[in-house]
C-alpha positions as CSV (number, residue, x, y, z in Angstrom):
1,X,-3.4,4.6,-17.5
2,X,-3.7,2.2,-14.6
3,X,-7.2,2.2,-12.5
4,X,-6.5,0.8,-9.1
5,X,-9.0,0.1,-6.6
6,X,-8.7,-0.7,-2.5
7,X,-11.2,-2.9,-0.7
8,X,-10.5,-4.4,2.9
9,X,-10.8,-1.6,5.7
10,X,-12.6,-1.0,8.4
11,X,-12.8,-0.9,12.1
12,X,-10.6,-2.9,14.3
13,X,-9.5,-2.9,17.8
14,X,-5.2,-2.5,18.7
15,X,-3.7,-5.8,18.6
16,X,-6.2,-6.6,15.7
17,X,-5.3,-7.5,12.4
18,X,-6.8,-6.4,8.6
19,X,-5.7,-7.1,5.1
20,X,-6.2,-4.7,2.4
21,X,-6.3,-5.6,-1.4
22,X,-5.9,-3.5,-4.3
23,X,-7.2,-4.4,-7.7
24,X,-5.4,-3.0,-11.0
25,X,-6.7,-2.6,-14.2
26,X,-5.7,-0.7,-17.7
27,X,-1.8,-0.2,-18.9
28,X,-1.5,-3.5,-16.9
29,X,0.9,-5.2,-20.0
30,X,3.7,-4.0,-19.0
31,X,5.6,-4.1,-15.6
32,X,5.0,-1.7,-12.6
33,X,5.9,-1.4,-9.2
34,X,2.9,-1.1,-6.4
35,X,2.8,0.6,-2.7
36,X,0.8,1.5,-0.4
37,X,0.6,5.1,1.4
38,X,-1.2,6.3,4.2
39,X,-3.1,9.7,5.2
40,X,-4.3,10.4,8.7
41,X,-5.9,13.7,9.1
42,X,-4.2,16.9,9.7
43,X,-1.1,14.9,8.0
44,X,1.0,14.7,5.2
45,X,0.5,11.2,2.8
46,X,3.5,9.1,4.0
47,X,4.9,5.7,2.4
48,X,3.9,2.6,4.3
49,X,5.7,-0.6,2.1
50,X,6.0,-1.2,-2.0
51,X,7.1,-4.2,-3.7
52,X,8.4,-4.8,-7.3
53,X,6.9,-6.3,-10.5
54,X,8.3,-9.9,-9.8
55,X,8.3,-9.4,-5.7
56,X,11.8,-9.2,-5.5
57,X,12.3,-6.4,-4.0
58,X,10.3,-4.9,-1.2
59,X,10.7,-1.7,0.8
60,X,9.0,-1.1,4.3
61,X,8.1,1.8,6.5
62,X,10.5,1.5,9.7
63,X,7.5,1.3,11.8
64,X,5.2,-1.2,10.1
65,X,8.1,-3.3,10.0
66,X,7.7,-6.8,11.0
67,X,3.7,-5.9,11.4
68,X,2.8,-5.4,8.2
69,X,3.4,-7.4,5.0
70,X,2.7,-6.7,1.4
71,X,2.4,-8.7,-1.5
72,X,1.3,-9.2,-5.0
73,X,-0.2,-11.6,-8.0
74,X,1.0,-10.1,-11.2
75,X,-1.0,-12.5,-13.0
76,X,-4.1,-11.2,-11.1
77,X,-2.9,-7.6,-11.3
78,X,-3.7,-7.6,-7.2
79,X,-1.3,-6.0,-4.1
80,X,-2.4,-7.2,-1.0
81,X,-1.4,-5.2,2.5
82,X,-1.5,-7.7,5.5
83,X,-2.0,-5.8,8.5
84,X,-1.1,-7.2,11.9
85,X,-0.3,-6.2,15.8
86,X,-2.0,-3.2,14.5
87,X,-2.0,0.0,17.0
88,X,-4.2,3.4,17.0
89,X,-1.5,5.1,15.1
90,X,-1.8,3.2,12.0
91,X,-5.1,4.6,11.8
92,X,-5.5,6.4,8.4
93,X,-7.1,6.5,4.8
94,X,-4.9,3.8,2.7
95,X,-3.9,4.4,-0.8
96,X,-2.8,2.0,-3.4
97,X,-0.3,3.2,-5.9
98,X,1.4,2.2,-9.0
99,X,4.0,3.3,-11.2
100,X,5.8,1.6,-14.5
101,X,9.6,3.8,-13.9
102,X,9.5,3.5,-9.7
103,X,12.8,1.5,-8.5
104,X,11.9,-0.3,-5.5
105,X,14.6,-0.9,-3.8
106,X,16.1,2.5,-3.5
107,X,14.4,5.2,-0.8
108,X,12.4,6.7,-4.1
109,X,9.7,4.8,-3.4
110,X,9.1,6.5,-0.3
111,X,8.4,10.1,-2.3
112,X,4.3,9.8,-2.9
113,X,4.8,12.2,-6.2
114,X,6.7,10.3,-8.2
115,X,4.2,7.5,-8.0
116,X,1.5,8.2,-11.3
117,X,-1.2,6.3,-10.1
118,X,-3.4,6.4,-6.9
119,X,-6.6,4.4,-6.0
120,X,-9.5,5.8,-4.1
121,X,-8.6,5.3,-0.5
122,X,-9.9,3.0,2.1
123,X,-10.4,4.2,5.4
124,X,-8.8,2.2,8.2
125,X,-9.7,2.7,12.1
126,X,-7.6,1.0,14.8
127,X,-9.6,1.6,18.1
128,X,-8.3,1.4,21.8
């Protein structure tokens, strides 16, 4: 098992910019993949960017591209979500995930069952 936990959201204005972490702990011995998804309301979970064990590979929402950047310590077991240039649709609850099997750099990554783990949520408002 893998606990993961978000921390960085909260209430910006469009053009504004936030960085998300997410903090993993458990089955961290062996090597996983990590992602963030996001959930606005009435809406179905959709993929937002992932990025391999080493960092290697990394896999991006169309729209978030060139906005949005993610990265990760393995050491520290830590994913980080920069946020940029952000607008009112990116408004949404932000997930952390993790998975030891997911392939990152093939359009898998975008399918939010086939990830095993999920943190908590962290709510993220973009006002206008």
């Amino acid at each position: 098992q893998v606990q993961l936990v978000e921390s960085g959201g909260g209430l910006v204005q469009v053009g504004g910019s936030l960085r998300l972490s997410c903090a993993a702990s458990g089955r961290t011995d062996s090597s996983y993949a990590m992602g963030w998804f996001r959930q606005a309301p009435g809406k179905e979970r959709e993929f937002v960017a992932a990025i391999s064990w080493t960092g290697g590979s990394i896999y991006y929402k169309d729209q978030v591209k060139g906005r949005f950047t993610i990265s990760r310590d393995s050491a520290k077991n830590t994913v980080d979500l920069q946020m940029n240039s952000l607008k009112p649709e990116d408004t949404a609850v932000y997930y952390c995930a993790a998975d030891h099997n997911i392939v990152v750099h093939t359009t898998v990554v975008t399918t939010a069952s086939l990830w095993d783990y999920w943190g908590q949520g962290t709510q993220v408002t973009v006002s206008s």
